[in-house]
N, C-alpha and C positions, 0 to 999 in steps of 0.2 A: 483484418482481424475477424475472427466469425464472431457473428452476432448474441452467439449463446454463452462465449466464452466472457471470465470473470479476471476481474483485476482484481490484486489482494496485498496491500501493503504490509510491511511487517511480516512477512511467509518464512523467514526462518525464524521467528518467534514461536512461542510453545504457541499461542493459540492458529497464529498462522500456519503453521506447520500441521499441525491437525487438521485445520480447515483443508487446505490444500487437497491432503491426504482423502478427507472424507466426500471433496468435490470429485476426485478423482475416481475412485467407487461407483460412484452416481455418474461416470461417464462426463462430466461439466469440465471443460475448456478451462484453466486458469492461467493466469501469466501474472508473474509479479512483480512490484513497484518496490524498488529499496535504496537505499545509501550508493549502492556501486552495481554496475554492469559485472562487473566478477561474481556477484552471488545472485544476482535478478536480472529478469528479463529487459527492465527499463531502470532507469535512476531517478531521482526526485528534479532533476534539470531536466527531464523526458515532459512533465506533465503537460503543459501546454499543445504538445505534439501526437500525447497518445487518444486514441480514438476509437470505436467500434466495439466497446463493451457493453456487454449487457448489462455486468452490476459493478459496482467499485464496492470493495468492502477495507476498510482500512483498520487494521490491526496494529498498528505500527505505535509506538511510544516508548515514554519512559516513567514505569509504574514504581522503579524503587532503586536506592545506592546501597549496595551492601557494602562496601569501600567507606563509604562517606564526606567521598571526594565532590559531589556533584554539586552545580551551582544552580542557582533558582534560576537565571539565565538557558540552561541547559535546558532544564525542565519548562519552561515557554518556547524555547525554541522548539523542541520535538514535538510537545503537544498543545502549542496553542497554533502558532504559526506554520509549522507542517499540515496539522489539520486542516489548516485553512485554505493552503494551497491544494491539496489534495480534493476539499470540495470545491472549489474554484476550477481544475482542471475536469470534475466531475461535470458540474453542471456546461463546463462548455462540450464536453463529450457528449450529454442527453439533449443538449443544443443542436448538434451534428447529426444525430443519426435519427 
């Protein structure tokens, strides 16, 4: 992985998606971290393995149910414990390089 390039969870999110777009402009490297190999670079079972980033920026949650389906279960899951792996995977990435 080049050094200058950026990891970005949540990339097909509105802000991820943006961010992407506006790293892209400024010429910066992204690859990104998601649910499944079919829409990103890496999947959330990736993290332990991924390495050589300059920055981890994680975008990735779940901020609201328009439905009203969702459980508070869900919502820990993607934003307490996701998060956590994700800085877990980070800090052993700036451990690495």
């Amino acid at each position: 992985m080049a050094s200058n390039s950026v990891l970005i969870t949540g990339m097909t999110g509105f802000v991820g998606r943006n961010l992407s777009a506006y790293l892209s402009r400024e010429n910066i490297g992204s690859k990104s971290l998601g649910r499944s190999k079919k829409t990103s670079d890496f999947d959330y079972r990736d993290i332990q393995k991924i390495s050589g980033f300059k920055a981890w920026i994680h975008t990735a949650g779940k901020a609201h149910d328009v439905s009203g389906k969702s459980q508070l279960d869900e919502y820990l899951e993607v934003n307490y414990q996701l998060t956590k792996r994700v800085f877990e995977g980070f800090l052993q990435d700036s451990k690495a390089t």
